[in-house]
Structures are given as C-alpha cells and as structure tokens.
C-alpha positions in Angstrom: 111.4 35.0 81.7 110.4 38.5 82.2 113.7 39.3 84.1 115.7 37.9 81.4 113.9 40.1 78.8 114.8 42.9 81.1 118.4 42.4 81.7 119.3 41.5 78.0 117.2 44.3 76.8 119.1 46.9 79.1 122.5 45.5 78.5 121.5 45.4 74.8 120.3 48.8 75.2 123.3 50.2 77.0 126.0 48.3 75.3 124.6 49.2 72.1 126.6 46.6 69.8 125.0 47.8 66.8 126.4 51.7 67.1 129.9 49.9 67.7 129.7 48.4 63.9 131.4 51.2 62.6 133.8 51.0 65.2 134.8 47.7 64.6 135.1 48.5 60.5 136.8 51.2 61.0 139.9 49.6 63.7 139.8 46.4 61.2 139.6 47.8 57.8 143.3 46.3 57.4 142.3 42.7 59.0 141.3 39.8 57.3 137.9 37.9 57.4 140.0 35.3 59.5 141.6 38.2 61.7 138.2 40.0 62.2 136.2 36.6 63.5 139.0 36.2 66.3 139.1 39.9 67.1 134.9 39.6 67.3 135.2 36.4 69.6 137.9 38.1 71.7 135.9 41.0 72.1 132.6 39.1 73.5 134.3 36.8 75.5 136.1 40.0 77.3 132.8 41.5 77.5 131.3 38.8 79.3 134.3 38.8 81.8 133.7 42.3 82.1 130.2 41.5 82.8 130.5 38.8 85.3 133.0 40.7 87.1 131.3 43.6 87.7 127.9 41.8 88.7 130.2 39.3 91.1 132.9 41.2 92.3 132.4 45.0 90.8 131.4 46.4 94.2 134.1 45.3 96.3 136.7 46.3 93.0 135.5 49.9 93.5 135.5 50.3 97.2 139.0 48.3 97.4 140.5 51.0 95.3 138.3 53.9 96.4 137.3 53.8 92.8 134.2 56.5 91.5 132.1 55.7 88.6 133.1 59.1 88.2 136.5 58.0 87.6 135.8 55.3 85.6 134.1 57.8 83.0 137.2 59.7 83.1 139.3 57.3 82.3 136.9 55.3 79.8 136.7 59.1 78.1 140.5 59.7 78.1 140.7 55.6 76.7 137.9 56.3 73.9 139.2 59.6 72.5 142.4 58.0 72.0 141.7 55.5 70.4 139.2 58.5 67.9 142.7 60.0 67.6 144.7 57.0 66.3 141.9 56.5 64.0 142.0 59.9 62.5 145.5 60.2 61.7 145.7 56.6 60.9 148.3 55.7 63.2 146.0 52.9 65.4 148.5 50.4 64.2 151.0 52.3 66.5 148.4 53.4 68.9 147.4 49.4 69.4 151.2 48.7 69.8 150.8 45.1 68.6 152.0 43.7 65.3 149.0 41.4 63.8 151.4 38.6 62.8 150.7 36.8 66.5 146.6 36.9 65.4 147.8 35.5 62.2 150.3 32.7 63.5 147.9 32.0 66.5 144.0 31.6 66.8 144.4 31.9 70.6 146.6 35.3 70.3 143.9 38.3 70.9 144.1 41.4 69.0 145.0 44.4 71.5 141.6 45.9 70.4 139.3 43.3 71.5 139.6 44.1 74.8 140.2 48.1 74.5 138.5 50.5 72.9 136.1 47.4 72.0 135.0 45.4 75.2 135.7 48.2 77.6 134.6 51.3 77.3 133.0 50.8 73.6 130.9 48.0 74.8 131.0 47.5 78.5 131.6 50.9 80.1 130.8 52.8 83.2 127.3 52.4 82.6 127.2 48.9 82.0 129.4 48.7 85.2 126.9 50.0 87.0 124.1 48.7 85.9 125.5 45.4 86.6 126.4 46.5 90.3 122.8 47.8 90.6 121.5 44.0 89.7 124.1 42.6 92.2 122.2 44.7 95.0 118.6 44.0 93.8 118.4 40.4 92.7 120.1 37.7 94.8 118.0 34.7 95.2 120.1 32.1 93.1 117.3 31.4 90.1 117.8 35.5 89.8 121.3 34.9 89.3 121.2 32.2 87.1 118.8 34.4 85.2 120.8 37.4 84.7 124.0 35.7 84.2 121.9 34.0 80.8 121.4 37.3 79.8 125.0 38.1 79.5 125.6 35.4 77.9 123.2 35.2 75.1 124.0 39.1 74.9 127.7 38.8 74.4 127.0 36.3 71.7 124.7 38.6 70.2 127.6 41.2 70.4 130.3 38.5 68.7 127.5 37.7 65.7 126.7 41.5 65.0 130.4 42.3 65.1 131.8 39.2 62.9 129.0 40.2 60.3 129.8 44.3 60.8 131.9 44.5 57.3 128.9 43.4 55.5 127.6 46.3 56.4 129.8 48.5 54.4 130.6 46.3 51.9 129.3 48.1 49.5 131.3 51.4 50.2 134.5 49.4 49.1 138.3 50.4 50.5 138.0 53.9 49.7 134.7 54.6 51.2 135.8 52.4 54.4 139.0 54.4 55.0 137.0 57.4 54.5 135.0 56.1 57.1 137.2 55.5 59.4 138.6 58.8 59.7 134.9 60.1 60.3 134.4 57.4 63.1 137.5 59.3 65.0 135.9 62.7 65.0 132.7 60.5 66.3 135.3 58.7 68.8 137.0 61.8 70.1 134.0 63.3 70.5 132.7 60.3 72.5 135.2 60.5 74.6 134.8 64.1 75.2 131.6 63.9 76.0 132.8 60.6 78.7 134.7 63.6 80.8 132.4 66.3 80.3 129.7 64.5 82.2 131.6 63.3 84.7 133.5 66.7 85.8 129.9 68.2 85.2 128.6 65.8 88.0 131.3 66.3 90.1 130.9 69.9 90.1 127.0 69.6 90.7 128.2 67.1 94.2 130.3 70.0 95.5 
C-alpha cells in the first residue's frame, strides 16, 4: 500500500491533471459534451500507454535511438509552444489538422489532441518518462510491479474524470469568457514550452 500511495502521488504530482483543466477547455471550447468525453477517454488511455511504455520498455527506446531526456524536453518544449501558438491566434483547428466530423461519425475515432499536446507532453512528459524509468530500475520484484502498474491505472482514470468534468469548471465564465481564456492559456502554453528548452539547453551547457 505504501508504494502505491507513493507512485500515484508522484505521477499525480508530476502529471498535474488538474493545471491541464484549462488546457483541455481551452483546445475543446468548440467540442461538444459528446466530443469532449471521447477526447478525455482518448487522452487517458494514451496516457497509460505512455506510462506502461516507458516503465516496460522506456529504457531500451532511449538507448535504441541514442535518445537524451534532454532531447525529449526539447522536443516536448518545441510540441507545447505550438500548440500555445495555435491557441492564441485561434488557428488549433488548422494546427490539429483533423476535421472533428470522424469524432462525431465515430466513437472509436480519436481527436488529434488526445494524444498531443494532451497525453504527451501536457500530461506524460520528460518527467513522467523518467520517473517511470527510474521505478523500472528500483522495483522489480513482480508484486512491485503489479503495484505500480495499479497506480497508473487508477491515475489515468483519475486524469479521464477530472478532464471529462474540466468545463464545469468554467462554466460560469460562458463563451466569451472561455474564448478569452483560451487565448490567455497560449501565452501560458508558449511560455511552457519555452521554459521545456530553456532548461534543457541550460543543462546541457552546465554538462559541457
């Protein structure tokens, strides 16, 4: 039990579902209720693949490609602020390159934002990658594994419930104020990403 309230309290922690809320209102303003429950259950179920690939396999990913987690924070950075970008000038629509009418038609077609900016690197980024890659190394009797691998799964539906409920949220604000929104989550976004590359090159520069 304790191990389980420490891996779902770090992943919670680190993934931070609840600071993606205004994400997920701002990239779905446009959707409807129906639209916004499948993007949600996209989302967590590409989260725990995400998870479960980077605890099983993450290591071997990264030395197969002669990956960094440097790298990763680069590219999750350059990934996030465009996604900020989209969102301030209002052209995600574009940016997403997907026409909504396949999440409409089909309840098995995923939203192109469930998997990015959402599952990867909103939710399960560089550090969550790591993290996971850390566990891999330090826990590896089976009842460990079984334990950990609960975690992600009660956190990822903890991630789809917050997420499916996040217009609640902002109800209140109406159209107006969630468009207005919106275009202040893309500063936030950008600068999010920004900050992804900043302290990666900084850490680079400190290794050399």
């Amino acid at each position: 039990m304790e191990l389980f309230l420490i891996s779902f309290g770090a992943l919670f922690s680190i993934m931070n579902p609840l600071g993606t809320v205004p994400v997920f209102v701002g990239l779905t303003q446009e959707h409807t209720k129906k639209e916004r429950a499948i993007t949600a259950f996209w989302t967590a179920i590409d989260v725990l693949a995400i998870l479960l690939l980077s605890f099983f396999v993450g290591k071997y990913i990264l030395s197969f490609f002669g990956i960094s987690l440097n790298a990763l924070k680069i590219a999750g950075g350059l990934i996030i602020a465009s996604s900020g970008f989209a969102l301030l000038t209002g052209k995600f629509g574009e940016h997403k390159g997907m026409k909504r009418k396949g999440v409409q038609d089909d309840i098995h077609s995923r939203d192109a934002i469930s998997l990015t900016p959402l599952a990867i690197p909103m939710l399960a980024g560089p550090g969550t990658i790591s993290l996971l890659i850390a566990y891999n190394q330090e826990y590896q009797q089976s009842t460990q594994i079984i334990t950990i691998v609960s975690a992600m799964i009660i956190v990822t539906f903890t991630i789809y419930i917050i997420l499916k409920s996040s217009h609640l949220i902002v109800k209140s604000l109406g159209a107006s104020g969630i468009n207005a929104l919106s275009r202040i989550i893309g500063f936030v976004v950008i600068a999010i990403g920004v900050e992804y590359i900043i302290s990666s090159v900084v850490n680079i520069l400190s290794q050399i």
